[in-house]
SERO-4910 file (N, C-alpha, C, O; in steps of 0.05 Angstrom, whole numbers):
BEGIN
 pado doro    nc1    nc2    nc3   cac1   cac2   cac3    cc1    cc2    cc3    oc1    oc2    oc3
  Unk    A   1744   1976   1908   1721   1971   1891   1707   1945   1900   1683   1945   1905
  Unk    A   1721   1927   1901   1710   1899   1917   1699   1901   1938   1682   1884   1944
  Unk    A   1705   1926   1960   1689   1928   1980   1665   1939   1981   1647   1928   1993
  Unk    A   1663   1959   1969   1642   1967   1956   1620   1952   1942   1595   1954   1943
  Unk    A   1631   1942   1933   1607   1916   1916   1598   1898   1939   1576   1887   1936
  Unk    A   1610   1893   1959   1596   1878   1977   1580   1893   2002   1569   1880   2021
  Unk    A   1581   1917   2000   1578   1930   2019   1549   1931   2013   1532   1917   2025
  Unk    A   1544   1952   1989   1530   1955   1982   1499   1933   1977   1476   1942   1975
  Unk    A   1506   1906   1977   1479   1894   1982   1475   1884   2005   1456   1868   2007
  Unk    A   1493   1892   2031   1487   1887   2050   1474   1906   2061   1455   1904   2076
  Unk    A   1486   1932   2052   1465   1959   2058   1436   1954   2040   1417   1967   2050
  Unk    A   1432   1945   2025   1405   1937   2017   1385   1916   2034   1362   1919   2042
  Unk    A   1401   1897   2034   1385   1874   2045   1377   1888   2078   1356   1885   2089
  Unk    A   1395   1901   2087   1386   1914   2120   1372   1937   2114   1364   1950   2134
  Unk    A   1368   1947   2090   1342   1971   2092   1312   1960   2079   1291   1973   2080
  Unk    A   1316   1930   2066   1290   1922   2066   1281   1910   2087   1257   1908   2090
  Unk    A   1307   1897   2112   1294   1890   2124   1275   1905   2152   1256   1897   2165
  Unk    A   1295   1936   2154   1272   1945   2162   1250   1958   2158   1237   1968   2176
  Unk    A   1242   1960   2130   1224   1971   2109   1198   1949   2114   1176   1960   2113
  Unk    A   1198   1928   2118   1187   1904   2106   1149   1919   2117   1142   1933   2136
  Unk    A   1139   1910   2099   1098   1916   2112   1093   1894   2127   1112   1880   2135
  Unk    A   1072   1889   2132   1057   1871   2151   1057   1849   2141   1058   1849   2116
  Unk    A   1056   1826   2155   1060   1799   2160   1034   1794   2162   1018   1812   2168
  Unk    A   1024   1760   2156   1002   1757   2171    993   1749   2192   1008   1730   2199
  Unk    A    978   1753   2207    971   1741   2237    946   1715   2237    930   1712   2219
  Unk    A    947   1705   2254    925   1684   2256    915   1686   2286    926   1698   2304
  Unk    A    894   1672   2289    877   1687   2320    867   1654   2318    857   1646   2297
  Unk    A    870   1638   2337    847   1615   2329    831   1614   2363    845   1617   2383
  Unk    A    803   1610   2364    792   1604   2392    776   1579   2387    771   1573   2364
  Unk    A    765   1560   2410    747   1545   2416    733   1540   2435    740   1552   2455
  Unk    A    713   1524   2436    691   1537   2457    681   1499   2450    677   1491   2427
  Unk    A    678   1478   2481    664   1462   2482    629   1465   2489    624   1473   2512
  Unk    A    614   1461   2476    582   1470   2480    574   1432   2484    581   1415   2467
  Unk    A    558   1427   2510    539   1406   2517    518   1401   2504    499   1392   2516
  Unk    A    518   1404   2479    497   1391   2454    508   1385   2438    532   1393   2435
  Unk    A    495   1367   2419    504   1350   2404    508   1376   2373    495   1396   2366
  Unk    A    529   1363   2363    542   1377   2334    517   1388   2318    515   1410   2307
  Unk    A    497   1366   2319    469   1378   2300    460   1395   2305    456   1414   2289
  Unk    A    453   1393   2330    440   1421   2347    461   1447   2351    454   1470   2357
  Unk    A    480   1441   2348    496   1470   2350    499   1479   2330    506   1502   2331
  Unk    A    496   1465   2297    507   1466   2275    472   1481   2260    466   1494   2240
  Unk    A    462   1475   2277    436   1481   2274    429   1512   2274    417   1525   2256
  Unk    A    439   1520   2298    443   1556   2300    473   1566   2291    476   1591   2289
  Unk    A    487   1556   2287    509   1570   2280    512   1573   2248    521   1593   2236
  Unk    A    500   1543   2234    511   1543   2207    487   1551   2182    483   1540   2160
  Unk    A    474   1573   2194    462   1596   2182    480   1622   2184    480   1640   2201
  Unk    A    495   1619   2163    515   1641   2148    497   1670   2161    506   1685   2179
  Unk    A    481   1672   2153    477   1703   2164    458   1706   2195    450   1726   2207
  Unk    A    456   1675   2200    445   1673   2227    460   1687   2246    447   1694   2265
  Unk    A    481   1692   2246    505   1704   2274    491   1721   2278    505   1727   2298
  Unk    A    467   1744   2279    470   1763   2294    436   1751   2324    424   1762   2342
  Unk    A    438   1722   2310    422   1709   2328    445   1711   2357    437   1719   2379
  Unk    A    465   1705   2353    482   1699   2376    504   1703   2384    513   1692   2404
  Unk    A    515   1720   2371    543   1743   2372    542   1769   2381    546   1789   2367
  Unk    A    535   1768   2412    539   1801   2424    539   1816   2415    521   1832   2422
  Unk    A    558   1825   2393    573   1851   2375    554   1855   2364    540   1876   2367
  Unk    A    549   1834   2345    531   1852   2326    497   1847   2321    482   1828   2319
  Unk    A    493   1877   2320    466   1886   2325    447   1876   2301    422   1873   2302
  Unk    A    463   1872   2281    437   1857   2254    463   1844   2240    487   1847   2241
  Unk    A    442   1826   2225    458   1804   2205    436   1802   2187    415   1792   2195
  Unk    A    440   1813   2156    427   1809   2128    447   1793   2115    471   1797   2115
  Unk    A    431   1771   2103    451   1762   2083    432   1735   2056    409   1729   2060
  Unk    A    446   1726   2035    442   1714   2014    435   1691   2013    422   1682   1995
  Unk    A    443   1678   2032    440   1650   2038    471   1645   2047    490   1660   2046
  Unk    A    469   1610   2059    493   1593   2065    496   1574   2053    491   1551   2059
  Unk    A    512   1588   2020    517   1572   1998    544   1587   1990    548   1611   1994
  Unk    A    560   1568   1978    585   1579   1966    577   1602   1946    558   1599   1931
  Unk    A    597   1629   1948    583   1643   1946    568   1661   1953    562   1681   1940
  Unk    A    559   1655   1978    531   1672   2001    544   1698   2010    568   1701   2009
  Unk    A    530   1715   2017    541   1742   2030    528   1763   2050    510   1778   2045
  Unk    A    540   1759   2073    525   1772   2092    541   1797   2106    564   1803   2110
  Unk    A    507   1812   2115    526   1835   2116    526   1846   2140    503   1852   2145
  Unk    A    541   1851   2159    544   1853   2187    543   1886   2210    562   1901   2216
  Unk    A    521   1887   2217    527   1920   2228    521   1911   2261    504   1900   2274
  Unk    A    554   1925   2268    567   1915   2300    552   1935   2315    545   1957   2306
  Unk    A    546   1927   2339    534   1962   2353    549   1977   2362    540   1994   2377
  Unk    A    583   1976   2353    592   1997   2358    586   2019   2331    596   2042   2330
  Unk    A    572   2009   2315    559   2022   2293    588   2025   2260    591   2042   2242
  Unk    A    606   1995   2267    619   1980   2245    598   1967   2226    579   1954   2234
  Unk    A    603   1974   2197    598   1954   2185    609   1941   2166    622   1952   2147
  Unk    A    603   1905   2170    620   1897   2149    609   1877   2125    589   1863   2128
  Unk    A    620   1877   2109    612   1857   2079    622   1830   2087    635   1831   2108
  Unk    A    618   1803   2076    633   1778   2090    620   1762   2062    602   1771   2048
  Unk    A    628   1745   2061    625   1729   2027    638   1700   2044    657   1697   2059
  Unk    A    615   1681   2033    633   1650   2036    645   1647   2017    640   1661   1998
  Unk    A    666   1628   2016    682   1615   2000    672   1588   1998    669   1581   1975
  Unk    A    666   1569   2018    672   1536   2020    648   1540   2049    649   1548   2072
  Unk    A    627   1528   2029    600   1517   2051    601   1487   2054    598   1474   2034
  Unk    A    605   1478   2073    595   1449   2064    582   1432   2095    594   1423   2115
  Unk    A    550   1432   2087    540   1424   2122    542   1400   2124    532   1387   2143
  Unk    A    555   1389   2105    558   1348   2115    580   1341   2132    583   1319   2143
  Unk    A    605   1372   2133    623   1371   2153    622   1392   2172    641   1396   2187
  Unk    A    595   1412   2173    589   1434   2190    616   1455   2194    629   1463   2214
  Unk    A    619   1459   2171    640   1481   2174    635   1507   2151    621   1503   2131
  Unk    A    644   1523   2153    647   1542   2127    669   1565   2139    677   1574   2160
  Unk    A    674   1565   2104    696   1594   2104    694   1615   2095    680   1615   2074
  Unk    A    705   1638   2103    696   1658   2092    714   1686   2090    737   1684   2099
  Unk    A    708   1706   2082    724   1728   2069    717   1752   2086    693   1753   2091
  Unk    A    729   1768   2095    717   1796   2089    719   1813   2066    739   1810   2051
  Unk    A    699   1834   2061    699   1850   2030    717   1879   2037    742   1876   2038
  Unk    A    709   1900   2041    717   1923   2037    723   1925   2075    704   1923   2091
  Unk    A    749   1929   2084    756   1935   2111    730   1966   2121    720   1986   2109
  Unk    A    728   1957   2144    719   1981   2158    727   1975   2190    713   1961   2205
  Unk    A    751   1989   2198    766   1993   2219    755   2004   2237    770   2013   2255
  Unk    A    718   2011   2241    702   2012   2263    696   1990   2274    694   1984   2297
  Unk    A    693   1979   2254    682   1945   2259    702   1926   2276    697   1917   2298
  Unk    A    725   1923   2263    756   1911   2275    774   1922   2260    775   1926   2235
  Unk    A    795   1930   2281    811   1938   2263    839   1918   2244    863   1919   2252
  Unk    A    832   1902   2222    835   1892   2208    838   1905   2185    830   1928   2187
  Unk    A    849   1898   2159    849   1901   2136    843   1890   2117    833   1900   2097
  Unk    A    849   1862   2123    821   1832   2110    844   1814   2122    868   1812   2124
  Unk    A    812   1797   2131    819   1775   2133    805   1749   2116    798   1751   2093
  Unk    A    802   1720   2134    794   1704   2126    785   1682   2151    799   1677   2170
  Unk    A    763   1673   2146    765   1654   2168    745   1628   2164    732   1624   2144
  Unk    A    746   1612   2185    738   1590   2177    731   1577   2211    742   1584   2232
  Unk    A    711   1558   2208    691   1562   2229    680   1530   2224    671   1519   2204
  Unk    A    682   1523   2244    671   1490   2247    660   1482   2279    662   1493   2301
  Unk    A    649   1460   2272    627   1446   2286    639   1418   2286    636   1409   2263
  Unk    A    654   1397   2305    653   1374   2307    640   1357   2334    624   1366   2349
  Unk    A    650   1338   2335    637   1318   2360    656   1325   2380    679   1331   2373
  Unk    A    648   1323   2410    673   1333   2431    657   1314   2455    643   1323   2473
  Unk    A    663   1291   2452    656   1272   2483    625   1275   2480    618   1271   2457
  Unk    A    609   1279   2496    575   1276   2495    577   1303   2480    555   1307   2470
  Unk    A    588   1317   2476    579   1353   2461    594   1349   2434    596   1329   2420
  Unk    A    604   1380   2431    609   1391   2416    632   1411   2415    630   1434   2426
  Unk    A    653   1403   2403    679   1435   2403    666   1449   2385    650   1437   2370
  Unk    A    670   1476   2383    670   1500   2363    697   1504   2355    714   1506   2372
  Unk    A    705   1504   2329    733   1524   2324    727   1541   2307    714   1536   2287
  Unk    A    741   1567   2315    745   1591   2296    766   1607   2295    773   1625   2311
  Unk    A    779   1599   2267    806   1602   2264    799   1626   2239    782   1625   2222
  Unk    A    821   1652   2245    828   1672   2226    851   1681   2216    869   1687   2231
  Unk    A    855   1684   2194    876   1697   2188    875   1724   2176    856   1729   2161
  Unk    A    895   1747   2182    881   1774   2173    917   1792   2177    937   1783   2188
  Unk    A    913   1816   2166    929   1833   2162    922   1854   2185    899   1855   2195
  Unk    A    944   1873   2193    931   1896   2211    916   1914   2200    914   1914   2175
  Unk    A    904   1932   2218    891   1948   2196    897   1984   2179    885   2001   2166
  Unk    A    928   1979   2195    945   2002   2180    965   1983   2161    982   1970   2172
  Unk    A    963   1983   2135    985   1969   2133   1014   1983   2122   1026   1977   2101
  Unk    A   1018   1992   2131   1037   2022   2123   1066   2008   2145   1063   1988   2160
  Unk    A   1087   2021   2143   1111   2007   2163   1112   2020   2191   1131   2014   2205
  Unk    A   1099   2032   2197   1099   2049   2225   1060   2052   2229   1046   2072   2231
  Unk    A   1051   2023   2231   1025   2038   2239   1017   2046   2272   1031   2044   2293
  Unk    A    996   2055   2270    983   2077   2301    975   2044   2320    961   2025   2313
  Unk    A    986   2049   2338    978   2029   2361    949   2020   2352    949   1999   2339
  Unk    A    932   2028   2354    902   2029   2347    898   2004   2322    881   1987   2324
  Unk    A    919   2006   2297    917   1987   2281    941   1980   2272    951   1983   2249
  Unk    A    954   1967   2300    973   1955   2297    965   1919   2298    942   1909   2299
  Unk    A    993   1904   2297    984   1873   2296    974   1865   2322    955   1850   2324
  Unk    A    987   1874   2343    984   1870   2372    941   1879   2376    925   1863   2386
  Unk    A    934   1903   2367    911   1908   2362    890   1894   2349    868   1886   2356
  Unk    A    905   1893   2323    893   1866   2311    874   1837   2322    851   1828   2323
  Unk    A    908   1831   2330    900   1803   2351    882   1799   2369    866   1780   2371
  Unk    A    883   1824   2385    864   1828   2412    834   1831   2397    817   1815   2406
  Unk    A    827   1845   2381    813   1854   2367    789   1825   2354    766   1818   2362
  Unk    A    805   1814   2334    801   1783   2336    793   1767   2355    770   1759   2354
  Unk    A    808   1761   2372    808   1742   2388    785   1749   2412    770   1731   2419
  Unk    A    784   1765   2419    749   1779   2437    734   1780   2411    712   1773   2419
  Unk    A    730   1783   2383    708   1776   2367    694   1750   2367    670   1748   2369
  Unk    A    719   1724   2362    715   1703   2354    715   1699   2388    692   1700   2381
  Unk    A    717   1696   2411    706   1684   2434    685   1700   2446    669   1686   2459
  Unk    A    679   1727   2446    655   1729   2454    634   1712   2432    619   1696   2443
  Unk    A    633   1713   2412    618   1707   2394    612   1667   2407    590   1657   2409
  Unk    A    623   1662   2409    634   1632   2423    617   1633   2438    594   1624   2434
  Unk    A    627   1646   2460    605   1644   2489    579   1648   2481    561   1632   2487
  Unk    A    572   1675   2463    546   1680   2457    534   1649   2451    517   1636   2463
  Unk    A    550   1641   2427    537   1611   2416    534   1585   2427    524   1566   2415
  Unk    A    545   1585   2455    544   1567   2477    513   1580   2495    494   1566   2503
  Unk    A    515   1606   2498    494   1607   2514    467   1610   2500    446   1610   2512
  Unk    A    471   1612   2468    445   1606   2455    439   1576   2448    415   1569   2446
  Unk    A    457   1560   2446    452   1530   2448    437   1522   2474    415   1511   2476
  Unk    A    461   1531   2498    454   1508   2523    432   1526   2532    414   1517   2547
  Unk    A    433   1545   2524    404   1559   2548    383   1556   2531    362   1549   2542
  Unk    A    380   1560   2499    362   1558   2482    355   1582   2485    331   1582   2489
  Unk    A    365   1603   2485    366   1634   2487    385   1651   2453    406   1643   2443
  Unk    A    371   1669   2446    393   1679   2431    411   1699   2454    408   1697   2478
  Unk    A    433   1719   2440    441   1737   2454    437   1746   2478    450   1766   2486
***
């Protein structure tokens, strides 16, 4: 009987652990741009300005860049997505923000969050853009396609092409 009683929550604890759903992931990139924070903070920190300078995506509508604001993003792989700020604030050139309803054309994600700044870097400027987000199967056996490994990659070519774009719309004075 005593063995049993111990058995038994060890056979539990090893079938949640391989039960368990998705974890979260984080993706962070940065990008040094040769102008000064104002001037980069200038094209970037227009909340629905990104489709001035982000490869991907083909239009950017949105509410303003106010806590609160909401823009709405259609990628030309013909993704689209909802995005909501949380925390605007241009006296430290940064903001954060949400995604709304997943659409796994767009990235395959399930929601994330991210957050996006502008400081001083020697005569320029660093960029950071840090995310955190779920895969976009979140089931215990998802499809390669929207797995975390997918995820990541997925992310991380969003948030650095988007980078480069915003380096070469600063330093060249070019959008896209």
């Amino acid at each position: 009987m005593r063995l049993s009683l111990l058995v038994l929550p060890l056979a539990l604890a090893a079938t949640a652990a391989l039960a368990h759903g998705p974890t979260p992931q984080k993706v962070s990139q940065s990008i040094t741009i040769k102008a000064s924070p104002d001037a980069v903070w200038k094209v970037a920190g227009d909340f629905a300005g990104i489709g001035q300078w982000h490869p991907a995506i083909g239009k950017a509508e949105g509410s303003g860049s106010k806590d609160g604001g909401t823009r709405t993003l259609t990628f030309k792989n013909g993704g689209k997505l909802e995005e909501s700020l949380d925390e605007y604030k241009p006296e430290g050139r940064t903001y954060s923000y949400r995604m709304g309803e997943p659409n796994l054309t767009a990235l395959p994600v399930s929601s994330y969050s991210a957050t996006f700044t502008v400081s001083p870097e020697g005569d320029g400027s660093k960029v950071e853009w840090m995310g955190r987000f779920y895969r976009g199967d979140t089931g215990n056996e998802p499809p390669e396609n929207l797995s975390d490994e997918a995820g990541k990659a997925a992310m991380n070519t969003y948030f650095s092409e988007g980078l480069k774009g915003l380096k070469a719309a600063v330093e060249g004075g070019k959008g896209k």
